[in-house]
C-alpha positions in Angstrom: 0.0 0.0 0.0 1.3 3.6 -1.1 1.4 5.9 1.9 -0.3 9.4 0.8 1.8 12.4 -0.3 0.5 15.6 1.6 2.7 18.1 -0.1 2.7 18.8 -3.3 6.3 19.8 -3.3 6.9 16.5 -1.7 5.2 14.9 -4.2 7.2 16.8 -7.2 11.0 16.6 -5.9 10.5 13.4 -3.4 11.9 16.0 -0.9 10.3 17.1 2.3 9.9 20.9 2.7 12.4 22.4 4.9 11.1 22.8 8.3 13.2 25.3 11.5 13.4 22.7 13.6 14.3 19.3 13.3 15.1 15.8 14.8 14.5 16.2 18.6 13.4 20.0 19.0 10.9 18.8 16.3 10.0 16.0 18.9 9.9 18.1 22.2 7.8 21.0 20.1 5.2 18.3 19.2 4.6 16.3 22.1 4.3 19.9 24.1 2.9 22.4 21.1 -0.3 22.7 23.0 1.0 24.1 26.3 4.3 25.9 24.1 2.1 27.7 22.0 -0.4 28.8 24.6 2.3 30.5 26.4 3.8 32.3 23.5 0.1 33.3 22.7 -0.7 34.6 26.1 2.5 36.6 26.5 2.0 38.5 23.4 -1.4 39.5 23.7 -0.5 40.5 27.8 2.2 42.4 26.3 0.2 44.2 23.6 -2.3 45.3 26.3 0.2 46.6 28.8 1.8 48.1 25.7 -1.0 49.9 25.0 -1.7 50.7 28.6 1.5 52.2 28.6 0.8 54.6 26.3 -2.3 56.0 27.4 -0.7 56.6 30.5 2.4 58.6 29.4 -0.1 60.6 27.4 -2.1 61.2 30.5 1.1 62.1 33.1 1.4 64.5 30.5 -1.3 66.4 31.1 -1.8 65.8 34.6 1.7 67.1 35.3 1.1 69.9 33.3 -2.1 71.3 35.2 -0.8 72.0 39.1 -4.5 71.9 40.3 -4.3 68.0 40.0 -3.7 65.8 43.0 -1.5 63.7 40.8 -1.0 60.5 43.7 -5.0 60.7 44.5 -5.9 60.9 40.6 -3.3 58.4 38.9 -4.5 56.0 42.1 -8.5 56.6 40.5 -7.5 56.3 36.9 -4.5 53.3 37.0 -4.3 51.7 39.9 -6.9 49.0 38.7 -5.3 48.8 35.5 -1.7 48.4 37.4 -3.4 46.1 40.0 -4.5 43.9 37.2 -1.2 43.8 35.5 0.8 42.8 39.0 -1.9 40.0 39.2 -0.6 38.6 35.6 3.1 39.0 36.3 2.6 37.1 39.4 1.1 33.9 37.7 4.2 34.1 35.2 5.9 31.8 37.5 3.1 29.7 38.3 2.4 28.8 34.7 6.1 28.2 34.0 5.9 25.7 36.8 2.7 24.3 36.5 1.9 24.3 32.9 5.7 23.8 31.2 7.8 21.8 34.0 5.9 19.9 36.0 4.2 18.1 32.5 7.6 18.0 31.0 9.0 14.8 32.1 6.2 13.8 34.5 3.6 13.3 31.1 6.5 10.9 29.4 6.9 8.9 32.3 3.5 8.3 32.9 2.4 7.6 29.1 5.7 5.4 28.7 6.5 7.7 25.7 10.4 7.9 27.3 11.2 4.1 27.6 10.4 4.6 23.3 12.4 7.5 22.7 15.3 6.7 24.9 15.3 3.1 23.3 15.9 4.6 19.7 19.8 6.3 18.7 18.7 9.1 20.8 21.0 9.2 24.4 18.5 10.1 27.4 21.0 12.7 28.2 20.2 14.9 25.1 16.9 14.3 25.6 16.6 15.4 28.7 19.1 18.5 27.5 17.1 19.2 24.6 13.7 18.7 26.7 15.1 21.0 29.5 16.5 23.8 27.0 13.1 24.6 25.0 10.9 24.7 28.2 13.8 27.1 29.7 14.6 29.1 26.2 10.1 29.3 26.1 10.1 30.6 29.6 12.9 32.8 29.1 11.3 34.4 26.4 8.1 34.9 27.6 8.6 35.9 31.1 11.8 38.6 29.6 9.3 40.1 27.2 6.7 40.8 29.6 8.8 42.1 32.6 10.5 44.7 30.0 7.1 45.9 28.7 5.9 45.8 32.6 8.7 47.8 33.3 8.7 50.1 30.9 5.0 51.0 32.0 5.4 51.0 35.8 9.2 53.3 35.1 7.5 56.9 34.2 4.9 56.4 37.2 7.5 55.1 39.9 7.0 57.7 41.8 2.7 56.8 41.7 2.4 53.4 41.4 1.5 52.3 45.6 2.5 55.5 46.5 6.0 55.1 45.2 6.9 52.2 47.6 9.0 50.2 44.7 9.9 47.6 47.6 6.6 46.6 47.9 6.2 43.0 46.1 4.3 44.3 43.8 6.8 46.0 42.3 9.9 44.7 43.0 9.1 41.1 42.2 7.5 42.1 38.8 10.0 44.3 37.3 13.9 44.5 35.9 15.6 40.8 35.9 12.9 39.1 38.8 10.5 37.5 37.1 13.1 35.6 34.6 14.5 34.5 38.0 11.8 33.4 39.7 10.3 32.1 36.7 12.9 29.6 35.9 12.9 29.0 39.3 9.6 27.3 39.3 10.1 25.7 36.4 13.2 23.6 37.3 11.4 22.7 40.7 8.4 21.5 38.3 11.0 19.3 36.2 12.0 18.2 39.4 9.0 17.4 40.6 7.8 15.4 37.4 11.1 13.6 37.6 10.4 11.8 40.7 6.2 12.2 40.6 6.1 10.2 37.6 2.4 11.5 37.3 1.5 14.8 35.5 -1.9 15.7 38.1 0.8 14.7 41.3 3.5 16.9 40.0 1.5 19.5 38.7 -0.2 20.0 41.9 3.3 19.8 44.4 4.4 22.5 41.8 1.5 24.7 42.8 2.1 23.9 46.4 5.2 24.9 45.9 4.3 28.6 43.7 2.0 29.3 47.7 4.8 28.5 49.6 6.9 30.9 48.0 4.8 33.5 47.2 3.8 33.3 51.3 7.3 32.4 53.4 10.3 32.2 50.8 10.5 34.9 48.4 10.9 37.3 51.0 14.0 36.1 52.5 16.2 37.9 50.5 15.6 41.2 48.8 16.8 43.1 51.8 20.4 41.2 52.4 21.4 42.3 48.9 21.6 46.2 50.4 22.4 48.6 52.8 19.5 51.1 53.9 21.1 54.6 54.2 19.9 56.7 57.3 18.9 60.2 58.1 18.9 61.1 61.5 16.6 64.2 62.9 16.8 66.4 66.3 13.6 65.5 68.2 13.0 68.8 67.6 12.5 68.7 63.7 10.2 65.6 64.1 10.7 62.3 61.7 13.3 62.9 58.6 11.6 63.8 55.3 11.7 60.5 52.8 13.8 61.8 49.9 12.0 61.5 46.6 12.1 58.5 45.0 13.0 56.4 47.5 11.4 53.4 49.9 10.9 53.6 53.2 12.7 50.7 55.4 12.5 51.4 59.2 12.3 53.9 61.8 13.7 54.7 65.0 14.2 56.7 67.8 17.8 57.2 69.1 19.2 58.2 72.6 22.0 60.1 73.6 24.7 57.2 73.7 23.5 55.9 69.6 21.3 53.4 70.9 18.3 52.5 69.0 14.4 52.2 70.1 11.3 51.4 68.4 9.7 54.5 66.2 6.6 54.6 69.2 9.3 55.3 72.0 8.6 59.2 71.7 5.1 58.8 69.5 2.7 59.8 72.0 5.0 62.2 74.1 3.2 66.2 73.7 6.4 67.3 73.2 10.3 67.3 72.1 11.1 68.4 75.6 9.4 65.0 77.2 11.2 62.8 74.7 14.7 64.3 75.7 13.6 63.2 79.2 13.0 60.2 78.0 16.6 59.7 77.2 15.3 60.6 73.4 17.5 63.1 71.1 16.9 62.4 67.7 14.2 60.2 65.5 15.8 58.3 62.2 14.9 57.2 59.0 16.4 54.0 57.1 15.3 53.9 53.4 16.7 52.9 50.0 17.2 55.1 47.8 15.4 55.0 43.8 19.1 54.2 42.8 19.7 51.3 44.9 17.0 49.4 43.2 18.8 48.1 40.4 21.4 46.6 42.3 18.9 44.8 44.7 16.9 43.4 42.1 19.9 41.7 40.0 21.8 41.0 43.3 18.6 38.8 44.1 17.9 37.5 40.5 21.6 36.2 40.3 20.9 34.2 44.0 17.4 32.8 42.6 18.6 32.0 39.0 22.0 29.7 40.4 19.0 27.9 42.6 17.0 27.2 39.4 20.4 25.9 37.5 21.3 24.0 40.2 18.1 22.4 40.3 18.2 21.4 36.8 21.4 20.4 36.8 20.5 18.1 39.2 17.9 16.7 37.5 19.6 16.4 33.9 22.1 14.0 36.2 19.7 12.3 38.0 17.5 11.9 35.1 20.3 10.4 33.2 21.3 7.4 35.9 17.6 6.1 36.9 15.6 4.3 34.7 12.7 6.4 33.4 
């Protein structure tokens, strides 16, 4: 029986049209095109809108910073902090879908359909499977969560000084902009490979991924922004009241400090009616620790380079482990 020529080129030369990827990306692409293409589809249409939003907004700063009537913090808060809100919402399940959606099922749905023991049988080694397998879900997730933290950032960067009030520390901003999200992204996604490595079963993995996502988003991610910097201090005479926060920049602490340096809690000298009772108190000065608008950059790649050698450890660990138990 003659097997049924498709192409009509094919049919003409004997030749198979030339395709952009071949051999095993051709493989990993089909068994995974649904969930791949999804992605890709999502992130452009989140980045056309924020795009978009991006523009109406400059156009409006324009104007509202041209009329001094305006109560620009009260009014940008009416017209874009939904729009904003909305957007922090999507950044924050960029890592969720990168682990749940594109790790987890990576490995997990071969073991469990027995669709590795057939390609790992053929002249295909399991370590460039796994290698290739590993490097389009991480290239995919790369891509995606890059393009939409630079258009993200490029929105939130001429309303810094707006967007909650200007407090860029605040997870909603720092954790959505610059190199973060790659991080954490990848991240997630080399614990879901993980997890489908030794789960064996897509729904199991899937779901310790996502336990995984709450934990972090809850207890881990906020271990280390603030070890990456030093807050700078301004220090007042109990006199002049609390330090002004200079512009730009996010509040970190405050104190109260006595006549020796020593530091007390901010409501030390709160409810005193005056300078004079806090200086019997042992009080001489209040300070202010912040980080300044400039600081930020640092922070942010200082914790993106901590997160991002967890996530290649991680998949290091599985491409080795992968590689020396049967799958």
């Amino acid at each position: 029986m003659s097997t049924a020529v498709r192409d009509p080129l094919a049919a003409q030369t004997g030749k198979q049209p030339p395709r952009i990827l071949r051999g095993l990306p051709w493989l990993v692409w089909r068994q995974h095109r649904t969930a791949f293409a999804a992605v890709l589809l999502l992130t452009a249409a989140g980045c056309v809108n924020m795009l978009w939003q991006r523009h109406a907004t400059l156009g409006w700063l324009d104007r509202a910073r041209a009329d001094s009537a305006v109560d620009l913090l009260d009014a940008f808060g009416q017209r874009y902090g939904g729009p904003f809100q909305d957007a922090t919402w999507m950044m924050s399940l960029v890592p969720v879908v990168a682990g749940v959606f594109l790790g987890a099922p990576l490995i997990a749905g071969d073991r469990e359909r027995r669709t590795a023991q057939l390609v790992t049988t053929q002249s295909v080694t399991r370590g460039r499977w796994l290698a290739v397998k590993l490097g389009t879900a991480v290239l995919i997730t790369v891509v995606c969560s890059a393009a939409l933290s630079a258009v993200f950032t490029s929105w939130w960067e001429p309303a810094h000084d707006l967007v909650n009030s200007g407090d860029w520390l605040s997870d909603d901003v720092f954790f959505h902009t610059g190199p973060v999200p790659v991080a954490v992204a990848l991240l997630h996604l080399a614990v879901g490979v993980a997890l489908g490595l030794l789960a064996g079963r897509t729904l199991l993995a899937m779901g310790l991924t996502l336990g995984f996502a709450v934990a972090w988003d809850l207890i881990l991610s906020s271990c280390v922004p603030l070890g990456s910097a030093k807050p700078r201090v301004l220090d007042n005479p109990v006199e002049q009241g609390q330090p002004t926060l200079p512009e730009g920049a996010a509040r970190h602490d405050n104190w109260t400090v006595d006549a020796h340096g020593g530091l007390h809690g901010f409501g030390e000298c709160f409810n005193v009616r005056n300078p004079a009772e806090c200086r019997a108190k042992g009080i001489v000065a209040e300070r202010l620790e912040y980080f300044g608008y400039d600081q930020m950059p640092g922070m942010q790649w200082t914790y993106a380079a901590l997160v991002l050698a967890a996530a290649l450890a991680i998949l290091a660990l599985t491409l080795w482990w992968g590689r020396r138990r049967p799958l």
